[in-house]
N, CA and C atoms as an extended XYZ file, in Angstrom:
327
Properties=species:S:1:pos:R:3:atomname:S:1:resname:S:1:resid:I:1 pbc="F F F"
N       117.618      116.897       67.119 N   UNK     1
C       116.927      116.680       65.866 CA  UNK     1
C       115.726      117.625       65.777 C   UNK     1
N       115.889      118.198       64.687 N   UNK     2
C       114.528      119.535       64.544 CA  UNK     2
C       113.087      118.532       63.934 C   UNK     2
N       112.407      118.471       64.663 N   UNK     3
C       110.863      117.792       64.106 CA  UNK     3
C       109.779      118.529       63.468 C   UNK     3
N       110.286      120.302       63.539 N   UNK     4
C       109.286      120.504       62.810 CA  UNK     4
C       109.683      120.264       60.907 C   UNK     4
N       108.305      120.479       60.550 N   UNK     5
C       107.631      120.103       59.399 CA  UNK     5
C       107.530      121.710       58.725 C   UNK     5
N       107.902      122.231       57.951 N   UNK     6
C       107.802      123.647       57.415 CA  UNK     6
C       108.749      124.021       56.044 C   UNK     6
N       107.431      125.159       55.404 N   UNK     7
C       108.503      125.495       54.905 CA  UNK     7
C       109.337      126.898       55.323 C   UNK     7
N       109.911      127.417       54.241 N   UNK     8
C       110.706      129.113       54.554 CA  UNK     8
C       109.183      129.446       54.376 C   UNK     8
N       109.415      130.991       55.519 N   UNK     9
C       108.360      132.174       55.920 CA  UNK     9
C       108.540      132.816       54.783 C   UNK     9
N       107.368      133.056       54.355 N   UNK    10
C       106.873      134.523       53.593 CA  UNK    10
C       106.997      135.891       54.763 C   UNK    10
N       108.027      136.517       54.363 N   UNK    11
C       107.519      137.610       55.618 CA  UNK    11
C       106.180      138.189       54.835 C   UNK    11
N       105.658      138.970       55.927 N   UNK    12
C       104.662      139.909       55.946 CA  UNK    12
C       104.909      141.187       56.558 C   UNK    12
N       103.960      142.504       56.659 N   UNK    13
C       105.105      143.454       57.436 CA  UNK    13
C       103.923      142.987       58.763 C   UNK    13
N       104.777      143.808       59.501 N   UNK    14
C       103.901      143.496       61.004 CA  UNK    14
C       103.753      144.813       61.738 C   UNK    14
N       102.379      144.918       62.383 N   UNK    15
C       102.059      145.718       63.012 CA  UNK    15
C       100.753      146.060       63.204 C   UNK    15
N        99.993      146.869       63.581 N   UNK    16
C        98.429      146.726       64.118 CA  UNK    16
C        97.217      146.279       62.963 C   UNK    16
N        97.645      146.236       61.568 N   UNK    17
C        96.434      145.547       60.947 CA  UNK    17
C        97.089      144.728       60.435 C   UNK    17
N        95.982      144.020       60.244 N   UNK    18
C        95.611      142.432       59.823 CA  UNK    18
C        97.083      141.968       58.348 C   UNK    18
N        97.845      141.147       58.575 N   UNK    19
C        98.374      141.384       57.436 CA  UNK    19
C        97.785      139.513       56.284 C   UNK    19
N        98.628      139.726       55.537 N   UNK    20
C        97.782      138.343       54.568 CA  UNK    20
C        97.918      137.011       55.581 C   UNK    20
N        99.270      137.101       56.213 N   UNK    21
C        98.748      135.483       57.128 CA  UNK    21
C        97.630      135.419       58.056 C   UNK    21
N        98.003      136.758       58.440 N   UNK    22
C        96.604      137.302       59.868 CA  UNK    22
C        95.127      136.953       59.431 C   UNK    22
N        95.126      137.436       57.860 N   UNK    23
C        93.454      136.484       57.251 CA  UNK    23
C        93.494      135.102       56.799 C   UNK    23
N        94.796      134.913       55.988 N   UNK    24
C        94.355      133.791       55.603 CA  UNK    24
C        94.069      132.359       57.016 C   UNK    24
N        95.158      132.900       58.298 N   UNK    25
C        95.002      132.192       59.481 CA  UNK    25
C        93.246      132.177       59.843 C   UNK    25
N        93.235      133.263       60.031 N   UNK    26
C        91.377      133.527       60.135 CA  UNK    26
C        90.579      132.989       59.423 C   UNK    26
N        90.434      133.034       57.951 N   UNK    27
C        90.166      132.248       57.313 CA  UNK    27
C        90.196      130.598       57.415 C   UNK    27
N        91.294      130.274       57.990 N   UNK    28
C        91.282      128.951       58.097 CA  UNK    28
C        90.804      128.403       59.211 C   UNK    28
N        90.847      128.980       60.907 N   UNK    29
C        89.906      129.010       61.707 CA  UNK    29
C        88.322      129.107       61.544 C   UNK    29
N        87.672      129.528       60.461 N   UNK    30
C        86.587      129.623       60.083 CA  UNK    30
C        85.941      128.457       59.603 C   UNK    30
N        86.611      127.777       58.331 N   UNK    31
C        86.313      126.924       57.429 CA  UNK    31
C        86.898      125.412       58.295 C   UNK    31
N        87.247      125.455       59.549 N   UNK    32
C        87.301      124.191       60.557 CA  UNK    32
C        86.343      124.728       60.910 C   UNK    32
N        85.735      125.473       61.610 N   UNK    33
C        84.826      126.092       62.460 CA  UNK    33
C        83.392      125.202       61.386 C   UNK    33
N        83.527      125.902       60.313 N   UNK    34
C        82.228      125.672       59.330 CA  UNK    34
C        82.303      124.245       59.064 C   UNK    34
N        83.607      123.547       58.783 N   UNK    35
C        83.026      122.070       58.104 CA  UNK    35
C        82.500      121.001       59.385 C   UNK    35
N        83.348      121.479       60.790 N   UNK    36
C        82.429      121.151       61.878 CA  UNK    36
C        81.522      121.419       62.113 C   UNK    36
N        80.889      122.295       61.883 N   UNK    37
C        79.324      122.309       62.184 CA  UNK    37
C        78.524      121.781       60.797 C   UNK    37
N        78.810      121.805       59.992 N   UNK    38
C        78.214      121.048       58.460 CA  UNK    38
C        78.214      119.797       58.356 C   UNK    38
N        79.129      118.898       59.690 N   UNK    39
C        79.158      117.245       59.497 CA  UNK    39
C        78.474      117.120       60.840 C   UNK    39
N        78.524      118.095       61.779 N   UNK    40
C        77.386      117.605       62.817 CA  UNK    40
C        75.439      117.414       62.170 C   UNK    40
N        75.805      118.670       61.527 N   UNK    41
C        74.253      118.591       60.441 CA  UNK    41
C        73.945      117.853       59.463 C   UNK    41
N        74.865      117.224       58.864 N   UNK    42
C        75.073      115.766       57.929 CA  UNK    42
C        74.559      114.733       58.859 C   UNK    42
N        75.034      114.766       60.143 N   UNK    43
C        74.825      113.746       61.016 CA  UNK    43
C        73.380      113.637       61.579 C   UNK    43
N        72.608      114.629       61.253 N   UNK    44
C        71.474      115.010       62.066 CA  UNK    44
C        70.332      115.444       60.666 C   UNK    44
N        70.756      115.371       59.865 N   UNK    45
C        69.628      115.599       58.842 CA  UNK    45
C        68.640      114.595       58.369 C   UNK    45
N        67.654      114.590       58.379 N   UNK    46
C        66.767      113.652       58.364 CA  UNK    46
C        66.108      114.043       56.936 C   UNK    46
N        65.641      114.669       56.473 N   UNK    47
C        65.262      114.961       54.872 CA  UNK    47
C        66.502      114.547       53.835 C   UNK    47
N        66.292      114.057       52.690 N   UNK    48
C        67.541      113.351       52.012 CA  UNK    48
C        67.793      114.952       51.038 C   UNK    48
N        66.995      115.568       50.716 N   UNK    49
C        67.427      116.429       49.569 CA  UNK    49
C        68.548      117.768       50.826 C   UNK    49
N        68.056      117.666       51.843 N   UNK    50
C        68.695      118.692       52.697 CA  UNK    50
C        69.890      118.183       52.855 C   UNK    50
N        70.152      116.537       53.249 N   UNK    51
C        71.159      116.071       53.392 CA  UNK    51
C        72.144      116.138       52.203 C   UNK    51
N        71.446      116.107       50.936 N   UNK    52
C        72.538      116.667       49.661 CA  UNK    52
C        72.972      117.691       49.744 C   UNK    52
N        71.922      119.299       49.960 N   UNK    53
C        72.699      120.437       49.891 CA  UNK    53
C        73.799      120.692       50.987 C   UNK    53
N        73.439      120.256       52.261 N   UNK    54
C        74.369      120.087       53.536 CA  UNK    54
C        76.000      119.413       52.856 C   UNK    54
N        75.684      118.054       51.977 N   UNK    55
C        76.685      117.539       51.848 CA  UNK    55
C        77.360      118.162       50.533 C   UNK    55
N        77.091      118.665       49.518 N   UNK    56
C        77.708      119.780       48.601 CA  UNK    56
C        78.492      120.909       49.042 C   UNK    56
N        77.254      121.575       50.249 N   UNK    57
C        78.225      122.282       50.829 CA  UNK    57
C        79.160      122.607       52.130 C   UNK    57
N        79.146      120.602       52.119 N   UNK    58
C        80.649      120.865       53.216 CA  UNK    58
C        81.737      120.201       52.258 C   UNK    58
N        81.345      119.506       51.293 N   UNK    59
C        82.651      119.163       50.677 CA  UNK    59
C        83.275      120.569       49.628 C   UNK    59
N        82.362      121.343       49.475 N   UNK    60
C        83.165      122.801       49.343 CA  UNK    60
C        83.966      123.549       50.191 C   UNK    60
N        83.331      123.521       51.807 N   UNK    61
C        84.041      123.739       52.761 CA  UNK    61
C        85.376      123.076       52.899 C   UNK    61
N        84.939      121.913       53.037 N   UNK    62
C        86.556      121.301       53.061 CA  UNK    62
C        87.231      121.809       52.351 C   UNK    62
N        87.257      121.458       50.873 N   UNK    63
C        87.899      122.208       49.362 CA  UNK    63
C        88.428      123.752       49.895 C   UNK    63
N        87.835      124.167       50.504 N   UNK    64
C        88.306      125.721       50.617 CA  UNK    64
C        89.143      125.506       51.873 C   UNK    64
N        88.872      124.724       52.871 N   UNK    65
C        90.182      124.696       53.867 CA  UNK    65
C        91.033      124.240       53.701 C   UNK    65
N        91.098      122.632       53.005 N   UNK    66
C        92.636      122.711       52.408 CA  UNK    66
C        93.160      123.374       51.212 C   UNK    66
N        92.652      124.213       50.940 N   UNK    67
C        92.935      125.136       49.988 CA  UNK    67
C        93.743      126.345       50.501 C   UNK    67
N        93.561      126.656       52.059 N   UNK    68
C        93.756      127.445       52.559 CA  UNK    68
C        95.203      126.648       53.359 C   UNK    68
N        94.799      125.827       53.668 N   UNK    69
C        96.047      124.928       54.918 CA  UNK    69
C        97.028      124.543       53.741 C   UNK    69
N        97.216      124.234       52.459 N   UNK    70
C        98.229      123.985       51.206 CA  UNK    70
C        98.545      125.425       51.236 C   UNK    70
N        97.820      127.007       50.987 N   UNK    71
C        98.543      127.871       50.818 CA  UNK    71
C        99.554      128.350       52.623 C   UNK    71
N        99.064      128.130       53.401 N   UNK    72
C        99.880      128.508       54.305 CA  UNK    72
C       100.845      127.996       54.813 C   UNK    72
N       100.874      126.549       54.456 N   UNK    73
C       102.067      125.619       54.363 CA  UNK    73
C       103.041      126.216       53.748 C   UNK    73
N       102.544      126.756       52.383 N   UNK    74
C       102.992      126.143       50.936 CA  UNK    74
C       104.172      127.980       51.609 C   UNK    74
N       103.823      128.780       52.376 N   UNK    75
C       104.473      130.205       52.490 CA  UNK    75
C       105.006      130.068       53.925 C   UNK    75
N       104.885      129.085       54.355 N   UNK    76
C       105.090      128.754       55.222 CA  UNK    76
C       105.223      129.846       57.110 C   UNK    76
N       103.425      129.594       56.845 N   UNK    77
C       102.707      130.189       58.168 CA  UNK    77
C       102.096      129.149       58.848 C   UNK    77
N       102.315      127.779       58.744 N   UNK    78
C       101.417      126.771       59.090 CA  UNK    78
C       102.588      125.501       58.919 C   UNK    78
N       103.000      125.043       60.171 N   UNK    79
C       103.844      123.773       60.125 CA  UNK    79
C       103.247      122.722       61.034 C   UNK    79
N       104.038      122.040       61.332 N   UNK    80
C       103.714      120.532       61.468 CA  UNK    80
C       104.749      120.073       62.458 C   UNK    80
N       104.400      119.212       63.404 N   UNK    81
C       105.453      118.240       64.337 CA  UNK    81
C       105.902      116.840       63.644 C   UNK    81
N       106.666      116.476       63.159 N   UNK    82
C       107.086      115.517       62.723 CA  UNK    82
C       106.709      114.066       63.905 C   UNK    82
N       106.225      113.257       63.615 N   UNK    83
C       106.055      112.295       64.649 CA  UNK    83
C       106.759      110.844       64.927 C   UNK    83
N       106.605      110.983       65.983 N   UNK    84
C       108.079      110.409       66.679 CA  UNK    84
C       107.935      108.995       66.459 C   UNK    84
N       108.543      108.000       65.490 N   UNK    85
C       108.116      106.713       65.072 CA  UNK    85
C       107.948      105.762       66.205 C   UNK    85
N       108.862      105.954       67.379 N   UNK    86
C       108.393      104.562       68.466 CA  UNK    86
C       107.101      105.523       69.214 C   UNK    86
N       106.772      106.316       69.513 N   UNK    87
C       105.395      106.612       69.542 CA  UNK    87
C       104.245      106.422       68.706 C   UNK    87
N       104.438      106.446       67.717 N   UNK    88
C       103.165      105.790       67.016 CA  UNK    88
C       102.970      104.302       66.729 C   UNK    88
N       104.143      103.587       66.963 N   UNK    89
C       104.269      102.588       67.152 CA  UNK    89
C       103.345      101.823       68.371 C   UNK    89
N       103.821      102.441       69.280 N   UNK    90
C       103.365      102.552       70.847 CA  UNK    90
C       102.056      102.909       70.758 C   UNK    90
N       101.548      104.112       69.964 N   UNK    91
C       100.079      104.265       69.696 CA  UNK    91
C        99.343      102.908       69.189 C   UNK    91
N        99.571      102.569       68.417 N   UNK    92
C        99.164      101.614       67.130 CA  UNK    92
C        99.097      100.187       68.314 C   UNK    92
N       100.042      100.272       68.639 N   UNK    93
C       100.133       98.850       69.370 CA  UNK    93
C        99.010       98.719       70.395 C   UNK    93
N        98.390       99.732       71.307 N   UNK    94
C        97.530      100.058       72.207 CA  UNK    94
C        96.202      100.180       71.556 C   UNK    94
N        95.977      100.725       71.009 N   UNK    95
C        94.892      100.807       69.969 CA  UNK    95
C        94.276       99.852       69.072 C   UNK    95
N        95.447       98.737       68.811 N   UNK    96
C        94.970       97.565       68.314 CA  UNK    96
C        94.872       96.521       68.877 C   UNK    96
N        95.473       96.700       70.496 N   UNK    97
C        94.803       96.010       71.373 CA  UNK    97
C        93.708       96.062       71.888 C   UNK    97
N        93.211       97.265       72.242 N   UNK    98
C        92.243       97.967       72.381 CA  UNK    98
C        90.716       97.464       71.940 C   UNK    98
N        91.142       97.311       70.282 N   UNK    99
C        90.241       97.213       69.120 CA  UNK    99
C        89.757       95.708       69.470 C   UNK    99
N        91.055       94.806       70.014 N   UNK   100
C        90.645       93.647       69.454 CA  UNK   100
C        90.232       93.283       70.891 C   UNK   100
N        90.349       93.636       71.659 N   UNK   101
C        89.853       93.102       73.235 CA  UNK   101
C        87.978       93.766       73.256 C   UNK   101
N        87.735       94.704       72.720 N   UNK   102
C        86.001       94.940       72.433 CA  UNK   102
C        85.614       94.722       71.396 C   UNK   102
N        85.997       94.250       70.555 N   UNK   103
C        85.121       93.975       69.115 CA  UNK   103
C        84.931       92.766       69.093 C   UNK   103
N        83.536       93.268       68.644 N   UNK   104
C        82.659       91.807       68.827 CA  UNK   104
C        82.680       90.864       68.044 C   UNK   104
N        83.491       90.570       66.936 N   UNK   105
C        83.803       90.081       66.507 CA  UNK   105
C        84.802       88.875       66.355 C   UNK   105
N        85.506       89.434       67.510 N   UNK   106
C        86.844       88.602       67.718 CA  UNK   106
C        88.091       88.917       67.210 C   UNK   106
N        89.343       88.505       66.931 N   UNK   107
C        90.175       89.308       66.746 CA  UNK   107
C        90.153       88.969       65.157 C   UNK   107
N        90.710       90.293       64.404 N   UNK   108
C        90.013       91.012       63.409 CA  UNK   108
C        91.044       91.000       62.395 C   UNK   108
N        92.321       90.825       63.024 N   UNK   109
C        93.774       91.008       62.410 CA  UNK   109
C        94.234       89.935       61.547 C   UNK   109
C-alpha cells in the first residue's frame, strides 16, 4: 500500500542553479524558520503594543508559509506520509492516558 500523500511533479530543469522548487523550498524553510522565532517573541513580549506588531506580523508569516506549503503541494514538490490508523489510535490511547493520570483535575473525559 503506497502512503504517500502527493500530487504529480511539476518538472523543473535540473542542474547547478537554483530552479523554482529550489526557492520556493527555501522559501519555505525560512518562513518556519521566521514564524518560530516570532511565537517565541509573542511568548516573551512584555509591552502590549509590541506584542500586536509581533502578532500581525507572524500571522502574515504564517499566511505566507502556507501559502508557500499549498503551492508546493499543489505542483507537487512537497508530500505527506499518510498515517497509519492503528497507530494513531495507539497514539491517542497513550496520550489520553497520559492526560488523565496527571491532570489535576481528575479524569476529564
Amino acid at each position: 500500500m503506497d502512503s504517500k500523500i502527493s500530487n504529480a511533479e511539476t518538472q523543473v530543469q535540473e542542474g547547478p542553479m537554483m530552479n523554482d522548487r529550489d526557492f520556493a523550498n527555501d522559501l519555505l524553510s525560512t518562513e518556519k524558520y521566521l514564524t518560530s522565532s516570532y511565537s517565541t517573541a509573542l511568548n516573551e513580549a512584555s509591552h502590549q503594543a509590541l506584542y500586536q506588531d509581533l502578532s500581525t506580523i507572524f500571522n502574515e508569516t504564517q499566511q505566507a508559509q502556507r501559502d508557500l506549503y499549498n503551492l508546493m503541494f499543489k505542483n507537487g514538490w512537497y508530500s505527506l506520509e499518510a498515517a497509519d490508523t492503528q497507530k494513531l489510535q495507539q497514539a491517542y490511547q497513550k496520550f489520553s492516558t497520559t492526560i488523565q493520570q496527571q491532570s489535576p483535575y481528575g479524569n476529564t473525559q
